[in-house]
C-alpha positions as CSV (number, residue, x, y, z in Angstrom):
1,X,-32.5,-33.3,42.2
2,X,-32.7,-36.2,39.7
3,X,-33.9,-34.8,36.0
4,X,-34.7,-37.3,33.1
5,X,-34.3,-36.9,29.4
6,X,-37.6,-34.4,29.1
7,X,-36.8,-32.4,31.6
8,X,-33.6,-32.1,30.2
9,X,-34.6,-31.4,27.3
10,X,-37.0,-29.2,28.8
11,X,-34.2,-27.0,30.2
12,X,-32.0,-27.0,26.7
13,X,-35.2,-25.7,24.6
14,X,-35.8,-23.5,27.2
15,X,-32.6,-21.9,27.7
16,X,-32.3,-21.4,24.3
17,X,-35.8,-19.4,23.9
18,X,-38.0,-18.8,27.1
19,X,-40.7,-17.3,24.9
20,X,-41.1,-20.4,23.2
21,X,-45.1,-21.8,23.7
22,X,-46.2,-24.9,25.7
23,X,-47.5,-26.2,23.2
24,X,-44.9,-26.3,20.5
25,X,-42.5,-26.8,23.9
26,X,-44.7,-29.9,24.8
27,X,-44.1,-31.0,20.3
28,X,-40.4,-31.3,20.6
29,X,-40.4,-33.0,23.6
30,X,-43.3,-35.2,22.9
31,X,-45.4,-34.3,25.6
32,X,-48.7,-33.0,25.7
33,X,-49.8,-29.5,26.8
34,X,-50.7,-29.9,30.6
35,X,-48.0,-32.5,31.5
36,X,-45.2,-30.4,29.8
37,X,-46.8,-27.6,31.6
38,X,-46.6,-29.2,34.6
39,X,-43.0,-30.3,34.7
40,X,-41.8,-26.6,33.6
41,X,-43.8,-25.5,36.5
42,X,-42.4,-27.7,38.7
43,X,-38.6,-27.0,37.6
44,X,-39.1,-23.3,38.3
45,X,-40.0,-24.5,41.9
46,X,-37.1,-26.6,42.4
47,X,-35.1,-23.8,41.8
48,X,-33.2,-25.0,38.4
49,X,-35.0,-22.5,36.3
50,X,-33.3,-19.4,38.5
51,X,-35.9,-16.7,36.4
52,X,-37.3,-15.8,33.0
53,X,-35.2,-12.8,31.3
54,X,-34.3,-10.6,28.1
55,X,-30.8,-10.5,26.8
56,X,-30.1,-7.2,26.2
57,X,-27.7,-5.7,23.2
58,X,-25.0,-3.5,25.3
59,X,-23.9,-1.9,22.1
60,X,-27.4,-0.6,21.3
61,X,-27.7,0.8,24.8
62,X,-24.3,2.3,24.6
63,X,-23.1,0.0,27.1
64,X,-20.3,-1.2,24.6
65,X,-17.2,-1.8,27.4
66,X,-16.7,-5.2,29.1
67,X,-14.2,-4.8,31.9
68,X,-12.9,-8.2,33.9
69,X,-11.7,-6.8,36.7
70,X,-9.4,-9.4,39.0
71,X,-9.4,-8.4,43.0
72,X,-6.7,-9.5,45.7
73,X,-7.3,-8.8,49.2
74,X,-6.1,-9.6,52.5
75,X,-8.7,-10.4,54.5
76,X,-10.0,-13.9,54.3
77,X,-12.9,-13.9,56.7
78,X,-16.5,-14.5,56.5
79,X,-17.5,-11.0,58.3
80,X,-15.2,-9.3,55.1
81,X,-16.0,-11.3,52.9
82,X,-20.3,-10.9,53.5
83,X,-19.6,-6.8,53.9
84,X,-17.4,-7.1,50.4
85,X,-20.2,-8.9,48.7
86,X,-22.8,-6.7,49.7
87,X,-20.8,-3.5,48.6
88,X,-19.7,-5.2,45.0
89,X,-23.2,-6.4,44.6
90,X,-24.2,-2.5,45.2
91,X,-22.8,-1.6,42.0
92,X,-25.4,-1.7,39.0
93,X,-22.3,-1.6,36.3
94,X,-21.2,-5.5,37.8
95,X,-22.4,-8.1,35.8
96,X,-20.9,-10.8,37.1
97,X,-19.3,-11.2,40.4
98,X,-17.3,-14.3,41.6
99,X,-15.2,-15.5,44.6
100,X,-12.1,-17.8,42.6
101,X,-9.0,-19.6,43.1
102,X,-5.4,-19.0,42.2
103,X,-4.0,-15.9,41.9
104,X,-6.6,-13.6,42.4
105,X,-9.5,-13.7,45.2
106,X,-12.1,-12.2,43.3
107,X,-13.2,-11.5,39.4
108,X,-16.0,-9.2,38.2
109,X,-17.4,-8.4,34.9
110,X,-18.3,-4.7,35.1
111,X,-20.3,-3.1,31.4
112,X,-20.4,0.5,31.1
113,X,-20.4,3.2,28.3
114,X,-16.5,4.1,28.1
115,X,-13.6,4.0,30.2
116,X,-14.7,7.0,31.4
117,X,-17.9,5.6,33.0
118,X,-15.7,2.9,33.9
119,X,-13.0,4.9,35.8
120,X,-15.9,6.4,37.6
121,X,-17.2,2.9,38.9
122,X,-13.5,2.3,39.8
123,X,-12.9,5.7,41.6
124,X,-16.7,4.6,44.1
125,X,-14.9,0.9,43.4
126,X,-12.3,1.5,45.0
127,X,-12.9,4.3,48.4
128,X,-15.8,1.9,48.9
129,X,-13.8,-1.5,49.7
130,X,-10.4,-2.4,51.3
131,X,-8.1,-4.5,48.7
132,X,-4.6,-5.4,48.0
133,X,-4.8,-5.2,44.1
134,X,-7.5,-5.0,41.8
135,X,-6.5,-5.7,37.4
136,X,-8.7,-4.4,35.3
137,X,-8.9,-6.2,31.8
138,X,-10.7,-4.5,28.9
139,X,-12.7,-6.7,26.2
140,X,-11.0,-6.0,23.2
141,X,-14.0,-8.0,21.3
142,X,-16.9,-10.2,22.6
143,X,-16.4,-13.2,20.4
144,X,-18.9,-15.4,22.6
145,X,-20.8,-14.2,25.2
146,X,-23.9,-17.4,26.6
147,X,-25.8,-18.1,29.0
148,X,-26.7,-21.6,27.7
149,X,-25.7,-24.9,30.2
150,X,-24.3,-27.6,27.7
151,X,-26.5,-30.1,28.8
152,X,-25.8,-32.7,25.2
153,X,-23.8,-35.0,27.2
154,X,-27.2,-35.3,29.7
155,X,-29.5,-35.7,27.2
């Protein structure tokens, strides 16, 4: 899909503050109210605009433990690999779950409480898949933490 400078700049006001109105929305892009409404609507349909969410504070809900956790396995084939995905994606406490390359196969971002909460997960981790290795890496400090695109260089 092609976007031009609005809808880019649709995207980067909107990714910065979904609560943000049409109408001041449609003022800094220099639109007015139904067309502005009309291209928001229509990247939500296209699929660019994946959903509308709050960013939570994991400290203030005692979920104050970031753990990257790096998986190896053996098995390289798509039956595994859809039956792994649906397990990992089973577990509330992963964030973030990615196939890579290099060294490791797989990384996760798992958040819970403590380590105890976390050795839990591991423990159910674990007995319910079939892996060579699995890392775990504990956040010493979240120093930046975004879900922002950089889209300057578009705009």
């Amino acid at each position: 899909m092609n976007f031009d400078k609005t809808d880019l700049a649709l995207l980067d006001l909107l990714q910065k503050d979904i609560s943000i109105s049409i109408d001041e929305l449609a003022r800094r892009v220099g639109l007015t109210k139904t067309p502005c409404w009309r291209r928001v609507q229509k990247l939500e349909k296209s699929g660019v605009i994946k959903g509308r969410v709050a960013l939570l504070d994991g400290d203030m809900l005692d979920r104050k433990v970031s753990v990257f956790v790096q998986v190896k396995t053996s098995q390289h084939n798509r039956a595994w690999l859809e039956n792994f995905s649906r397990t990992v994606c089973d577990f509330p406490e992963v964030a973030s779950f990615y196939r890579m390359s290099g060294e490791y196969d797989y990384l996760l971002r798992v958040i819970v409480r403590d380590i105890a909460a976390y050795d839990d997960f591991y423990r159910r981790f674990i007995e319910a898949t079939s892996l060579t290795d699995v890392t775990s890496n504990f956040a010493m400090e979240e120093i930046k933490n975004s879900t922002e695109i950089f889209l300057g260089n578009m705009i």
